[in-house]
N, C-alpha and C positions, 0 to 999 in steps of 0.2 A: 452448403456448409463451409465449402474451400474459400467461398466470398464474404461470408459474414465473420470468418477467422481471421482475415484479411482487413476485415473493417476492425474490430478488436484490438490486432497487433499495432493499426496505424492508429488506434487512439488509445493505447495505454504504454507506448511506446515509442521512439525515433523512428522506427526500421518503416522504409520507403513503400509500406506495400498495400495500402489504402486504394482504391479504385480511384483511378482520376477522371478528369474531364466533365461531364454535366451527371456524374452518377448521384440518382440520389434514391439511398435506400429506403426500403418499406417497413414500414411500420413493424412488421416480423423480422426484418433482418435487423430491425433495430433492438430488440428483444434478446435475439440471439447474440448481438455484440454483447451486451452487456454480461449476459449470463456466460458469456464467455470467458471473460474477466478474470475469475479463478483460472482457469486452463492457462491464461498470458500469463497468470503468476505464477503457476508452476514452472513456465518456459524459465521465465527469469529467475526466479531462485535455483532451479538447476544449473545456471548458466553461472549463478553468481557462485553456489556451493560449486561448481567444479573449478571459477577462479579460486576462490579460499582454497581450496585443498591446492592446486598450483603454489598460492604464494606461502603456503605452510611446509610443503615437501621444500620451495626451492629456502627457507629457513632452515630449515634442519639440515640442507647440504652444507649450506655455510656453517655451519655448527658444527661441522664433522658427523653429523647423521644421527645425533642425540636425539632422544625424542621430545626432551622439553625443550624448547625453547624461547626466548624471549620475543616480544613484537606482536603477542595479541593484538595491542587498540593499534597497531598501524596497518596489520591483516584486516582489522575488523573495519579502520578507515577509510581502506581501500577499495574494501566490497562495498561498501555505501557508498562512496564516490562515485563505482561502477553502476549501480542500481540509478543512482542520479543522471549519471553518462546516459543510459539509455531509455529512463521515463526522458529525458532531455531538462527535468526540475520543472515541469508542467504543475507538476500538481505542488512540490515547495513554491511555487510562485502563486499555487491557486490558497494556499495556508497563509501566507504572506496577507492577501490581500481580503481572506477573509477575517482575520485578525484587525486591520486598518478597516474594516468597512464597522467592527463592532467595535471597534474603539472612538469612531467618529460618535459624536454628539448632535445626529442629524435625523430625519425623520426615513423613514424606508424609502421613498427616491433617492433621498438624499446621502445615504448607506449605499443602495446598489450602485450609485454613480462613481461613490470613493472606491469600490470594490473594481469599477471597469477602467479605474486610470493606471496607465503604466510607469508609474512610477511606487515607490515601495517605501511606508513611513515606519518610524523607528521602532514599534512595539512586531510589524511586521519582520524585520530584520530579525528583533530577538526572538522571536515562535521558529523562526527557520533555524538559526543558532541552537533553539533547546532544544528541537526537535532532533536535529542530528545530532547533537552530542547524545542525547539520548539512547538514539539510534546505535551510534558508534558503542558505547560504554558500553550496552549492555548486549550487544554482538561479540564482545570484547570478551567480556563475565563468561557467554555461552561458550565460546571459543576453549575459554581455560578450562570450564568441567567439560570440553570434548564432545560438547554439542553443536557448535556454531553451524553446523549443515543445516542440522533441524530445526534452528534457531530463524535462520534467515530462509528457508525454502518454506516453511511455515507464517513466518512475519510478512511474505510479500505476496504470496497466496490471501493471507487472510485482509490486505489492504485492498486489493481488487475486491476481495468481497463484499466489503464493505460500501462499495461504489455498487455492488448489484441491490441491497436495502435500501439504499440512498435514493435510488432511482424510481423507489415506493412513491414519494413525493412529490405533489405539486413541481411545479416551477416559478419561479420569481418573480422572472419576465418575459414574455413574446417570444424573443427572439433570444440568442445566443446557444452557448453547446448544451446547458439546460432545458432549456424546452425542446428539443428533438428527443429526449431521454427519460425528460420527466413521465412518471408513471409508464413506463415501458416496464417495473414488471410490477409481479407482486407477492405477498406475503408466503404464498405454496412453493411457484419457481424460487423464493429466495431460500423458503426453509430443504426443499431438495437439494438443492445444490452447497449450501451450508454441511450439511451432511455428506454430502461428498467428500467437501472439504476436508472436514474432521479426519477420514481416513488418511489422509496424504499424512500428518506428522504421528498418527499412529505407525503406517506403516515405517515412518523414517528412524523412529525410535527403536524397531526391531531389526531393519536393515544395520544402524549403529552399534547392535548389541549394549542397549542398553532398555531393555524392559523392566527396571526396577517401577514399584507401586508410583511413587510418590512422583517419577519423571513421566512417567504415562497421564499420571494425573492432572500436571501443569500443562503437559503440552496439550489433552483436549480440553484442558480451560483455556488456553492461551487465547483459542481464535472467538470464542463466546466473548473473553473480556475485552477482546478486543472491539466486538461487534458491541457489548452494551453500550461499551464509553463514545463511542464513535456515532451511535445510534442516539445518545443523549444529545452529544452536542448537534448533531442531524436536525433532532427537531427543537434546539434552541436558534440554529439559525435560522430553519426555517421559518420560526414565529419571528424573528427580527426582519428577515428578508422577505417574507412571505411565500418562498419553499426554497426551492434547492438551484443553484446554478452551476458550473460547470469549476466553477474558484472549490464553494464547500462541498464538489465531489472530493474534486484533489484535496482538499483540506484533510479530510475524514480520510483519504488513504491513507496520508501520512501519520493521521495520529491512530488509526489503526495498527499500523504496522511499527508505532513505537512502541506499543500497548504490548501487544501482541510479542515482541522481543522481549522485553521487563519479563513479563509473566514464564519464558523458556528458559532468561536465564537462568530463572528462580531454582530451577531443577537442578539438582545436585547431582 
């Protein structure tokens, strides 16, 4: 369990703590990273709501200790900077490139080849652009109705998730971080764990004192809408690419977990 958490953290993640040397895991341990997924997003969104709540106390000192104060979208700025800080932008670089790879006018070699070069063409730059502005704006929105915790500890929970459905899928090619993944789980381990899920921004909404109907309501839609839009485009790239690669895992987190934000701040 302590090895396959380990495998998890060093692939949804920066932090150093991957197996090195000739380790190569098993088919079950590769199972278990992924269904892991959700748990790394909880790490991170804890990590990230207890920075926000840091840069919102040290706001209000400067303010003389008022409770409103100004600087949402630059709190909200900063948590997504942070969240970027420590995926390392693996998976914005994996959105990037799967945007360039369906933008090219090429046949599926021809597609997954523009997908593997490192370099990043102009409709790519804009997906990453909207996606974080996205990102930011509407962390910004949940901040002001006083939910930004739930907002983002729920948003980056439900991006990893997103990558445990994903992994339902074929793979592309041979080789690459896709085919070690592809079809490592399926439809039962996704919907358990999905359900798990759900509990995390229920419970955060009672922890916040706020169980009004209609906020209880957005937040266990948030992670659903996040899963169907993500799950669409899922299997439009995989019919363009011919399944999933290691670019439209990261792709799908991140538009998961813009999805997923939209829908929290909604709550009033």
């Amino acid at each position: 369990m302590t090895q396959t958490l380990r495998l998890s953290l060093g692939m949804f993640t920066i932090l150093p703590v991957a197996p090195r040397g000739e380790f190569r895991p098993t088919p079950r341990q590769i199972r278990g990273m992924i269904l892991l997924a959700p748990l790394v997003g909880l790490l991170i969104g804890l990590a990230l709501a207890a920075a926000l709540f840091l840069i919102r106390e040290g706001a209000k000192w400067l303010h003389g200790g008022t409770e409103h104060v100004p600087g949402n979208s630059l709190a909200a700025l900063l948590t997504i900077g942070l969240l970027v800080l420590i995926t390392g932008g693996l998976h914005l670089d994996g959105l990037a490139d799967t945007v360039d790879a369906m933008a090219c006018h090429k046949d599926r070699a021809g597609a997954l080849q523009v997908m593997r070069r490192s370099d990043v063409g102009p409709l790519g730059v804009v997906a990453v652009v909207m996606v974080l502005l996205i990102q930011v704006l509407a962390l910004a929105v949940a901040i002001d109705y006083g939910h930004g915790a739930v907002a983002i500890v729920t948003a980056v929970v439900a991006g990893r998730l997103a990558a445990v459905w994903a992994c339902r899928l074929p793979a592309a090619r041979p080789d690459g971080q896709g085919s070690w993944v592809a079809r490592s789980t399926n439809a039962v381990q996704a919907t358990i764990v999905t359900i798990l899920s759900l509990l995390i921004p229920l419970g955060l909404m009672f922890v916040n004192h706020d169980p009004s109907r209609i906020s209880l309501i957005l937040a266990l839609a948030a992670i659903p809408a996040g899963l169907i839009v993500t799950g669409l485009l899922q299997r439009w790239w995989a019919h363009r690419f011919g399944g999933i690669t290691g670019d439209t895992i990261g792709a799908g987190v991140e538009v998961c977990t813009a999805v997923t934000l939209i829908v929290i701040a909604l709550a009033p």
